[in-house]
DSSP file (Angstrom, degrees, kcal/mol; ACC not computed):
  #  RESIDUE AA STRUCTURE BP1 BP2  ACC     N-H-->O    O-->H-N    N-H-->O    O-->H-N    TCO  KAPPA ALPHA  PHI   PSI    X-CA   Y-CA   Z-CA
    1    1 A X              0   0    0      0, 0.0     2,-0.4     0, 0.0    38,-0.2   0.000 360.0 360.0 360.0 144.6   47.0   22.0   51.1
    2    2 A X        -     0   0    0     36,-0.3    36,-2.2    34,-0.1     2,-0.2  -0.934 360.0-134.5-124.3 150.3   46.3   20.6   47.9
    3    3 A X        -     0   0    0     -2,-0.4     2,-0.4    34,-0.2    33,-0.2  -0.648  24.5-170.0 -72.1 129.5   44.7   22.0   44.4
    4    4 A X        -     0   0    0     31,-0.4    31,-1.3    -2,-0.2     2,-0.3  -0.965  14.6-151.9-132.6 142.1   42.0   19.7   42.7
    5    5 A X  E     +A   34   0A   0     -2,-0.4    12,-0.9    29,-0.2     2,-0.4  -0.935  23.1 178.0 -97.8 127.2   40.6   20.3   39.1
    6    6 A X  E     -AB  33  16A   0     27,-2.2    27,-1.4    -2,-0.3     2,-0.8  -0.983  18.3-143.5-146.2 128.5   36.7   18.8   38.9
    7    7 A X  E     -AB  32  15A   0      8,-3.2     8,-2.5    -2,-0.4     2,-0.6  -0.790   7.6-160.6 -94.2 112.1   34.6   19.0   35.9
    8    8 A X  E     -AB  31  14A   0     23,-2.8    23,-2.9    -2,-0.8     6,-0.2  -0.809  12.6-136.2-102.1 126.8   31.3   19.6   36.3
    9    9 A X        -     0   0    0      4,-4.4     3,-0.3    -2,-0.6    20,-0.1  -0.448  31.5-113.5 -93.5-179.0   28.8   18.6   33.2
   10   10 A X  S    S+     0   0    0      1,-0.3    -1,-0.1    18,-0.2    19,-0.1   0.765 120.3  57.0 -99.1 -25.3   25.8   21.1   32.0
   11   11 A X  S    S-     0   0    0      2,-0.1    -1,-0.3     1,-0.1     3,-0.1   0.956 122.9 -97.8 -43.6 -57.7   23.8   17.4   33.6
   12   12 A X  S    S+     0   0    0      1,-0.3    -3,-0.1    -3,-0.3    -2,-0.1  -0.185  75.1 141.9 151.0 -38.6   25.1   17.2   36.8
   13   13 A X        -     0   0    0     -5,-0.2    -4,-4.4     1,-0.1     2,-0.7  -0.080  35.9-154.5 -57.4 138.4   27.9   14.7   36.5
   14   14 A X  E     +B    8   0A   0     -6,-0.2     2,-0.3    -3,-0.1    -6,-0.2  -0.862  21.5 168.8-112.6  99.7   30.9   15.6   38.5
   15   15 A X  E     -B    7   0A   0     -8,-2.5    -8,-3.2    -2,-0.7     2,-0.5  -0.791  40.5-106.5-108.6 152.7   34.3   14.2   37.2
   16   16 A X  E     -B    6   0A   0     -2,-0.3     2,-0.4   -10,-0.2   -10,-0.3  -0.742  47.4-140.2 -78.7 140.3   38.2   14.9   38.1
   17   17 A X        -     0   0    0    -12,-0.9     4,-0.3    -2,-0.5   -12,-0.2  -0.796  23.4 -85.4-102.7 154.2   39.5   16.9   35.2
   18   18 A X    >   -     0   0    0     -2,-0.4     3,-1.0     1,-0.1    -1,-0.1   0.012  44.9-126.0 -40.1 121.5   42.7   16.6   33.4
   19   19 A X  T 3  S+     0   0    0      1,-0.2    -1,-0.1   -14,-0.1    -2,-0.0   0.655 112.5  56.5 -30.3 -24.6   45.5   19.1   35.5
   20   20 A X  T 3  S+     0   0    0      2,-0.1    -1,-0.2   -15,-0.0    -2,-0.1   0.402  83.5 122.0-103.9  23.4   46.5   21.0   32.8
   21   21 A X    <   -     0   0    0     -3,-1.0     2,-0.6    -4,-0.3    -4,-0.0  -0.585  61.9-133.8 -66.9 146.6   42.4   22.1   32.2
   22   22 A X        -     0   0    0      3,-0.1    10,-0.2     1,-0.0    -2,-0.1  -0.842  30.2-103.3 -92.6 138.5   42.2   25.6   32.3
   23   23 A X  S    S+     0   0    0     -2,-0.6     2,-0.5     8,-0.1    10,-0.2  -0.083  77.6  48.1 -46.2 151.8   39.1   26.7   34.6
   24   24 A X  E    S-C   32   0A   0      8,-1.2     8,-4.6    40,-0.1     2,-0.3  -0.985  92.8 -12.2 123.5-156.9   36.1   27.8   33.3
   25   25 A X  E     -C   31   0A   0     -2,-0.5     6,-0.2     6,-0.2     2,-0.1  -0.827  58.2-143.4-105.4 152.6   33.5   26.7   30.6
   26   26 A X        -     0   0    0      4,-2.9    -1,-0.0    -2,-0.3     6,-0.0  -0.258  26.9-104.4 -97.6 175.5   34.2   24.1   28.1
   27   27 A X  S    S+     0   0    0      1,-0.1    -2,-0.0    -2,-0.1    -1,-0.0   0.286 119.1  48.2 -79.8 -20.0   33.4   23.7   24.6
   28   28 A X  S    S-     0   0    0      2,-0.1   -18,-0.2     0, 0.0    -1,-0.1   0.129 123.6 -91.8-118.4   7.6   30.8   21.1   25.4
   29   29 A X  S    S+     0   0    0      1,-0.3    -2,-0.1   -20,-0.1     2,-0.0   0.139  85.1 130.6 104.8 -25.3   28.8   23.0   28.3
   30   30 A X        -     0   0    0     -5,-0.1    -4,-2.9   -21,-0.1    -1,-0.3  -0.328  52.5-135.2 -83.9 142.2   30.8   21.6   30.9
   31   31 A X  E     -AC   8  25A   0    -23,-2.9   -23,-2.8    -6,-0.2     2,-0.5  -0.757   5.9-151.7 -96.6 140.8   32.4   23.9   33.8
   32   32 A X  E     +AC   7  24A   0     -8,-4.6    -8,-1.2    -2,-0.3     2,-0.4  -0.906  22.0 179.9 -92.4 135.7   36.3   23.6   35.2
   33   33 A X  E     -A    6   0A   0    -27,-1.4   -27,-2.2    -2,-0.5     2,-0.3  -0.903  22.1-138.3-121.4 169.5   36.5   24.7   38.9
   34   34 A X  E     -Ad   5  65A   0     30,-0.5    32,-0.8    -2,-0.4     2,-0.3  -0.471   9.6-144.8-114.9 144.3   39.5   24.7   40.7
   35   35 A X        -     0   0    0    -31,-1.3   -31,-0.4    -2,-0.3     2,-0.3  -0.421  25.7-166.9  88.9 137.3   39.4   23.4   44.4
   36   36 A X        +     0   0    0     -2,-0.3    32,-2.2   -33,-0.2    33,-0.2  -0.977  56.1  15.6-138.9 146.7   41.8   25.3   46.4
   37   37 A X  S    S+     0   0    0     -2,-0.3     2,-1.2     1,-0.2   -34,-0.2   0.892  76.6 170.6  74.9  27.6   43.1   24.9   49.7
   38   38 A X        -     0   0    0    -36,-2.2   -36,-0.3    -3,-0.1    -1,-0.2  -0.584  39.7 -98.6 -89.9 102.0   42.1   21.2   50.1
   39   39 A X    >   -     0   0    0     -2,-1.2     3,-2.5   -38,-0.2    -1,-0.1   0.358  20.4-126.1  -0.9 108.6   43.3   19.3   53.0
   40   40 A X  T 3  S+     0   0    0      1,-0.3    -1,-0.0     3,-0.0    -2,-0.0   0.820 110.7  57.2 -35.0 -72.6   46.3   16.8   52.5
   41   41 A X  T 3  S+     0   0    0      2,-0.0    -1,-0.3     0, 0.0     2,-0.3   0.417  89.2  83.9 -20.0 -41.1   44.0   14.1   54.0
   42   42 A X    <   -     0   0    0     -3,-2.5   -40,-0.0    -4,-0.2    -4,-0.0  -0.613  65.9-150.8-109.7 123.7   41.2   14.4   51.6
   43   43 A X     >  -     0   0    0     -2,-0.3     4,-0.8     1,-0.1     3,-0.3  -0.073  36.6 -99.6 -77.3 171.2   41.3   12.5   48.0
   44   44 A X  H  > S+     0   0    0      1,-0.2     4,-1.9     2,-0.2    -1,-0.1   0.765 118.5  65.7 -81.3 -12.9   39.7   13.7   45.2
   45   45 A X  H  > S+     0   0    0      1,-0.2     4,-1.9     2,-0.2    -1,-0.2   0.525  97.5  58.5 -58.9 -19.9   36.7   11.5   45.5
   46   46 A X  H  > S+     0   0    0     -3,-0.3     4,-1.2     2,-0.2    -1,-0.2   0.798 109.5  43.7 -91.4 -20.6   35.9   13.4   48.8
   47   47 A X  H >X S+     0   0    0     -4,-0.8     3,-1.5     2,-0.2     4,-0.9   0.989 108.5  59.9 -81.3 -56.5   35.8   16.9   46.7
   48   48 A X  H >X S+     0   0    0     -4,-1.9     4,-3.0     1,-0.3     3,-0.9   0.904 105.2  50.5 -28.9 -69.1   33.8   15.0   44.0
   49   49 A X  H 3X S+     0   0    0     -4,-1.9     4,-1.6     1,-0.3    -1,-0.3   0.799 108.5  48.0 -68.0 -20.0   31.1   14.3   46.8
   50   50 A X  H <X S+     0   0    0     -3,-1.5     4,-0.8    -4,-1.2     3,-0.5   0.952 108.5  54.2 -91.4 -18.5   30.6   18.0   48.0
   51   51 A X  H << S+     0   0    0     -4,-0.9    -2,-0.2    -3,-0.9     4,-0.2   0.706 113.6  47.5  17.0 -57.6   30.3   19.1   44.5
   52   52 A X  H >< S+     0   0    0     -4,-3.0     3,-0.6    -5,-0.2    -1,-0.2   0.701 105.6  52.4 -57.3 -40.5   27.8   16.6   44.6
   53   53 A X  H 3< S+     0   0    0     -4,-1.6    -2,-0.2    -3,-0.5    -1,-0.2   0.857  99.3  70.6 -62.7 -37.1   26.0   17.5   47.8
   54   54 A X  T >< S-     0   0    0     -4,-0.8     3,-1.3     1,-0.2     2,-0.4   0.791  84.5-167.4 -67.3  -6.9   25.7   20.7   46.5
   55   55 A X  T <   -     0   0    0     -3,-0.6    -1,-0.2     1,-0.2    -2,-0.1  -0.514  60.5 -25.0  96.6-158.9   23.2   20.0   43.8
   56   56 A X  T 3  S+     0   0    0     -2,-0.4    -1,-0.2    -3,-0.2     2,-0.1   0.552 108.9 106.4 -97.7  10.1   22.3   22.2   41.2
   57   57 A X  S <  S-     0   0    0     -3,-1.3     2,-0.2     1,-0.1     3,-0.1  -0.518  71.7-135.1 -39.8 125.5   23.4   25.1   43.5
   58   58 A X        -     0   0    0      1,-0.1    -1,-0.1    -2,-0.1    -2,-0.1  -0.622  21.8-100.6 -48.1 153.8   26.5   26.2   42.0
   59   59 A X        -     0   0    0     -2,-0.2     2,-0.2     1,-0.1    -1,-0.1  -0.420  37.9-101.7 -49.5 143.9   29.6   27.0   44.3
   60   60 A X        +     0   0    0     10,-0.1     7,-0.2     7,-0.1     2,-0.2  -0.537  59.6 154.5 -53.4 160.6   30.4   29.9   45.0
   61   61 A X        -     0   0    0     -2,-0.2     2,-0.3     5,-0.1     3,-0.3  -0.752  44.0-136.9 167.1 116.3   33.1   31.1   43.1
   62   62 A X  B >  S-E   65   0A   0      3,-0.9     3,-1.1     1,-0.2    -2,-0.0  -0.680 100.6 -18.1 -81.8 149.8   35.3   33.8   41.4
   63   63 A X  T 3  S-     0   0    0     -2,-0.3    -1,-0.2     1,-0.2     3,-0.1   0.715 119.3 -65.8   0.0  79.8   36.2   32.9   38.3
   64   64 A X  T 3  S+     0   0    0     -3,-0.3   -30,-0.5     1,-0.2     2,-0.5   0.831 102.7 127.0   0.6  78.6   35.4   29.4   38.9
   65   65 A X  B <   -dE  34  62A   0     -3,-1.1    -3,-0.9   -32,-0.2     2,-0.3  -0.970  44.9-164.4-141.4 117.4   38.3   29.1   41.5
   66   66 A X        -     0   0    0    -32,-0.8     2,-0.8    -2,-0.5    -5,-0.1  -0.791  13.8-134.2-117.0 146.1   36.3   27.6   44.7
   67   67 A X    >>  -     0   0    0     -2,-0.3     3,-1.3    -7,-0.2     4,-0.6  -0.896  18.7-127.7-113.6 117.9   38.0   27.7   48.2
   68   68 A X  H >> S+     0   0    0    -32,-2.2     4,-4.1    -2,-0.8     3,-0.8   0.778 107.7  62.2 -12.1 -56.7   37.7   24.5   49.9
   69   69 A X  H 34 S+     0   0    0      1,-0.2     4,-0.4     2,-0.2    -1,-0.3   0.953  93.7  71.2 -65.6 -40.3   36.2   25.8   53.1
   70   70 A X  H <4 S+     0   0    0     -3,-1.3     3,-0.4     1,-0.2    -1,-0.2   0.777 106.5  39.7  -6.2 -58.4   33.3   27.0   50.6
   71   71 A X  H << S+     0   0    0     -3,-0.8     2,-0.6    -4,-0.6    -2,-0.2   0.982 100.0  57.0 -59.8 -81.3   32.5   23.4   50.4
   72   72 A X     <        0   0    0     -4,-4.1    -1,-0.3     1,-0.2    -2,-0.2   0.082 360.0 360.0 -78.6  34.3   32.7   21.7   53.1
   73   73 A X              0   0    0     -2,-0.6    -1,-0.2    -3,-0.4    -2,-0.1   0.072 360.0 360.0 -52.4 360.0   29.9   24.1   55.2
């Protein structure tokens, strides 16, 4: 299982962010979430696009740390 970091801005755009980001809110609006628990298989472009499906729904999430399976429902 693999860890992904994805920045989501206060727009909508969904980017990977830098590994060493800490999760949370940024300085510019923008949110870090953490990915957990993501399938070896799966790039980071495929987390990018449920991030994306989801809208302007946020994830669910405890302190933006999002559990894979979360997602992909």
């Amino acid at each position: 299982m693999a860890t992904h970091m994805i920045k989501v801005a206060y727009e909508g755009l969904v980017t990977q962010a830098s590994r060493l980001a800490e999760p949370g809110l940024t300085n510019g609006g923008a949110s870090i979430y953490e990915v957990q628990g993501v399938p070896g298989e799966l790039s980071i472009d495929d987390v990018i696009e449920s991030f994306r499906k989801l809208g302007k729904t946020p994830p669910k999430h405890r302190d933006y740390e999002v559990k894979w399976a979360d997602l992909a429902v």
